[in-house]
DOTIPA-479215 format. One record per residue (C-alpha): residue number from 1; x negated, z negated, y. Coordinates in pm, 1 decimal. Each point is the difference from the previous one (the first is absolute). Layout:
N
 resi        X        Z        Y
  NUM        X        Z        Y
...
END
This chain:
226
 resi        X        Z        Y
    1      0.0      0.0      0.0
    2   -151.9     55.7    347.1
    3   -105.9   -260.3    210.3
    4    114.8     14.2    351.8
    5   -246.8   -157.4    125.8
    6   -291.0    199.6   -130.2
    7    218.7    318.9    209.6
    8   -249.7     85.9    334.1
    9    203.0   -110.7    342.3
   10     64.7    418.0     70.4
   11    177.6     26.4   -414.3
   12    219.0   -300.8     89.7
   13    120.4    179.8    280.9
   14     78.7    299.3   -154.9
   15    145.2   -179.5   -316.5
   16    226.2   -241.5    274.4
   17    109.1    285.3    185.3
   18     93.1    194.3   -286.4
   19    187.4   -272.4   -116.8
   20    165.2    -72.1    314.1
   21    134.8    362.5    -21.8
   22    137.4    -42.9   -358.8
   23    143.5   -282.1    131.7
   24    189.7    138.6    312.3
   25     88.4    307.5   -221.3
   26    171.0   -243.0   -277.0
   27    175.8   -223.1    216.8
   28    137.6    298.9    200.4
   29    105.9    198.2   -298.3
   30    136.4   -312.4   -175.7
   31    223.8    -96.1    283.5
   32    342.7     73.5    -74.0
   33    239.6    143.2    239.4
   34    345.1    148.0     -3.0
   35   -133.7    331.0   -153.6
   36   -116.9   -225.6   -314.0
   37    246.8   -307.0    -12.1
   38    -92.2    -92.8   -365.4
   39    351.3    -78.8    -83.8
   40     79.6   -224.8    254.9
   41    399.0     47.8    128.9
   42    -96.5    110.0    310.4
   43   -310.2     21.1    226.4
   44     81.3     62.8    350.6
   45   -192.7    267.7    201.5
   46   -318.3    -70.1    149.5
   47     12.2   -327.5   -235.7
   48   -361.1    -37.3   -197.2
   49    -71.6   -230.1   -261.2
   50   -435.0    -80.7      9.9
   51   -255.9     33.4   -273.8
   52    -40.0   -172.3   -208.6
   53    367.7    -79.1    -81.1
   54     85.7   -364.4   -128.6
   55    183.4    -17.0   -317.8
   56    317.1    136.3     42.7
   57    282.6      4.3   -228.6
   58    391.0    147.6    -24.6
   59    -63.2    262.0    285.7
   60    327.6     98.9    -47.5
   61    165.6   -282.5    138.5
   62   -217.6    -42.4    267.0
   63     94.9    161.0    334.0
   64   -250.8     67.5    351.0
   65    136.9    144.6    329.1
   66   -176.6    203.7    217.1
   67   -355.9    -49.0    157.7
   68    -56.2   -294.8   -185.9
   69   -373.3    -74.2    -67.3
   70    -78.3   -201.6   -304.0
   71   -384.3    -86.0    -46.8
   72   -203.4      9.5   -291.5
   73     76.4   -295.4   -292.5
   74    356.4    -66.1    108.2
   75    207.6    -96.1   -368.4
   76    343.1    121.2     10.2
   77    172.9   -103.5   -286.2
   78    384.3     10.1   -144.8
   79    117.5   -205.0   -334.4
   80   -143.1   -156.0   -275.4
   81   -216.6    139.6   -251.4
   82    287.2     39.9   -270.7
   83    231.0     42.8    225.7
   84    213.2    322.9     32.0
   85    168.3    103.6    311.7
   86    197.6    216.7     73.6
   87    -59.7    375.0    166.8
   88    333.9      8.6    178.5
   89    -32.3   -325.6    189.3
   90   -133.5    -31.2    321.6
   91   -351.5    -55.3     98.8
   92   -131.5   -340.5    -18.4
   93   -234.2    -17.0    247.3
   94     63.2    181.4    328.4
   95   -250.7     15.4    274.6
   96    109.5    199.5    331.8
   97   -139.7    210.3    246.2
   98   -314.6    -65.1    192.7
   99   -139.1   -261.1   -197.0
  100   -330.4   -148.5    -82.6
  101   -106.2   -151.7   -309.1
  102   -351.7   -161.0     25.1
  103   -225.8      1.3   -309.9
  104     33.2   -215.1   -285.1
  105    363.8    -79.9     55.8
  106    212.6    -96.8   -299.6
  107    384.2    134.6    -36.2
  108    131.9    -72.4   -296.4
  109    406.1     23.6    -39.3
  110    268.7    -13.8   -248.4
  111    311.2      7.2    185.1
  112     -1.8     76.6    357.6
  113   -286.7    -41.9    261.6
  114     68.1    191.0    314.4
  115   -276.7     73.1    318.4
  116    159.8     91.1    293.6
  117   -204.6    275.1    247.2
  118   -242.6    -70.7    224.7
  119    -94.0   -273.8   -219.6
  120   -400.1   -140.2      9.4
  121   -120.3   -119.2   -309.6
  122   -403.4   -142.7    -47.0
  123   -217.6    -12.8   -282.9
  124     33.3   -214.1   -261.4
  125    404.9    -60.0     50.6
  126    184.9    -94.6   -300.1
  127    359.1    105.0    -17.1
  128    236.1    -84.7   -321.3
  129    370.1    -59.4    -48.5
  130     -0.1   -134.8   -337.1
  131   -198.3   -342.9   -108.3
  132    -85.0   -208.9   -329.3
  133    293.7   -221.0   -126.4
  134     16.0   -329.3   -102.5
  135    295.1   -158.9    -42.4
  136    -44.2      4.4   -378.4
  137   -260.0   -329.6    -56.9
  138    -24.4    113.7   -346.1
  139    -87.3    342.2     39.2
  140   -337.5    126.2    133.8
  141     19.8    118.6    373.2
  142   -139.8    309.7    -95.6
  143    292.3     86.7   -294.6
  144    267.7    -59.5    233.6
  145    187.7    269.9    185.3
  146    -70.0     33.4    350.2
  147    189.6    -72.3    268.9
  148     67.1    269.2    325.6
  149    107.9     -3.1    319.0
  150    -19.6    308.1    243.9
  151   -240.7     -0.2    283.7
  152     74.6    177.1    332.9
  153   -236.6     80.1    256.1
  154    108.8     98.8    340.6
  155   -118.2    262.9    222.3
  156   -298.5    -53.5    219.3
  157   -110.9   -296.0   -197.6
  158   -374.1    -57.1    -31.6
  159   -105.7   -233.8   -305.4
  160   -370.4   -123.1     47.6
  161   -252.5     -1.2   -293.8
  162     14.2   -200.9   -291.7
  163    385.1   -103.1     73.8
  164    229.1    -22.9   -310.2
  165    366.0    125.5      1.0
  166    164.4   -218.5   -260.3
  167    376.3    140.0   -146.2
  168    290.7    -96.7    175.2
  169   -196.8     84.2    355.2
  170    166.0    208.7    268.2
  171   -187.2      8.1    321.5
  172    125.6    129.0    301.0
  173   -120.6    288.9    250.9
  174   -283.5    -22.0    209.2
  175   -124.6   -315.4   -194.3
  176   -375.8   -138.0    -18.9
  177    -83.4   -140.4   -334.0
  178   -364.6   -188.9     46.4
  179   -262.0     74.5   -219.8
  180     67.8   -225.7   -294.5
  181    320.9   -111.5     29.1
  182    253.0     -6.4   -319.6
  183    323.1     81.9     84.4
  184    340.2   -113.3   -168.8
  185    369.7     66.9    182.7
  186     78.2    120.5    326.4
  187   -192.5     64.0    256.4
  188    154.1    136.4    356.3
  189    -46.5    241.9    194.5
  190   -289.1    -17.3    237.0
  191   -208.5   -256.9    -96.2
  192   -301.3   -138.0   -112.3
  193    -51.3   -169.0   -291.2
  194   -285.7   -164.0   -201.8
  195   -125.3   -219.1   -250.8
  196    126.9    -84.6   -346.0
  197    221.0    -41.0    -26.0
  198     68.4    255.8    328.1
  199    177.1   -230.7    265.4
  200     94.9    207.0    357.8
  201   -303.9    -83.4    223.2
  202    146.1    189.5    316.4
  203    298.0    224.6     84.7
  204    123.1    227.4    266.8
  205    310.1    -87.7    176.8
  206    152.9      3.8    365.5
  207   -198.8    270.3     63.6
  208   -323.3   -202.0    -77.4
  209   -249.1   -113.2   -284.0
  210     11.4   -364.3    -42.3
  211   -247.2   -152.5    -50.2
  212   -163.7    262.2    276.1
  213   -242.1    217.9   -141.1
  214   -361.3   -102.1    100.8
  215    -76.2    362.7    120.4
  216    129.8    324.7     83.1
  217   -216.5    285.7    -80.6
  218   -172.3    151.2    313.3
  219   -170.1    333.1    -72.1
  220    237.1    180.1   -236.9
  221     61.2    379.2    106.7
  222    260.7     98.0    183.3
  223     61.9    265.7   -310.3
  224    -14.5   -274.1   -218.2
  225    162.2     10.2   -245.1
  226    -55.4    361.8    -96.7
END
């Protein structure tokens, strides 16, 4: 096997940048688009899905509106491994138009988990409507049958990295989920929440955030945003 190391500075160059290439080839090729949907219900136009995909299972019931960006290693998932579902329902998961869904996200559904448009999502989010059981104290938690709930998201939401979605959760539009937080219920309309479990750290209302925000952004563009 050759030894990097033993490769003269110039033949790593060469051997990087060739590599590089490859690499930007592949991921370009591999990203899938409308032209290439893979099965999925539908894939809205201008919608991309990166390279390298995460694991990604029952396209079919899985539906993306238009100009939606989803970054490499997002999981999309619908049912259980024995599970059979059924062609003729509805998608599971729905994610809407002009949406962003940051790398290593986790959306795994078995019932009904709706994104709204507009809708922000980070890295790392983890988004589920269905849960271990364990009512049964004589019964393994891992043998029993799940329990669901369906999750909502509303439009113009932006959900921070590493936040967890737990079933059961609708969250309103234009709502701030903190990085971290684990969310259960309802959650309002413009607000902030955060922490775990989330708890509404400010809202807007009478015209106003309260608490007041500590800053209003000064040097945005006036085309902003574009």
């Amino acid at each position: 096997m050759l030894d990097p190391q033993r490769l003269s500075p110039r033949a790593r160059r060469i051997a990087a940048g060739a590599i590089h290439r490859v690499w930007r080839w592949v991921s370009t090729v591999g990203t899938v688009s409308p032209d290439d949907a893979h099965g999925f219900r539908h894939l809205g136009e201008r919608s991309l899905i990166g390279f390298p995909p995460g694991d990604v299972f029952g396209e079919w019931w899985i539906a993306i509106g238009a100009e939606t960006l989803i970054a490499p290693e997002v999981t999309m998932s619908v049912g259980l491994p024995t599970e059979t579902l059924d062609r003729s329902a509805p998608p599971v998961i729905t994610i809407g138009a002009r949406c962003s869904i940051g790398r290593g996200t986790s959306i795994v559904g078995r019932r009904r988990i709706e994104i709204g448009d507009d809708v922000t999502i980070a890295p790392n989010v983890y988004i589920t409507d269905h849960n271990h059981a364990y009512a049964d104290v004589d019964v393994p938690i891992g043998q029993q049958y799940p329990t669901h709930e369906p999750v909502r998201i509303g439009d113009g939401t932006w959900i921070a990295a590493g936040a967890t979605i737990l079933p059961g959760s609708t969250i309103g539009r234009h709502v701030t989920v903190g990085a971290g937080a684990v969310v259960r219920g309802t959650v309002d309309d413009h607000t902030v929440v955060a922490g775990s479990p989330a708890r509404v750290v400010r809202r807007f209302r009478d015209g106003a955030w309260d608490p007041p925000l500590r800053a209003e952004p000064e040097d945005a563009p006036e085309d902003w945003p574009v």
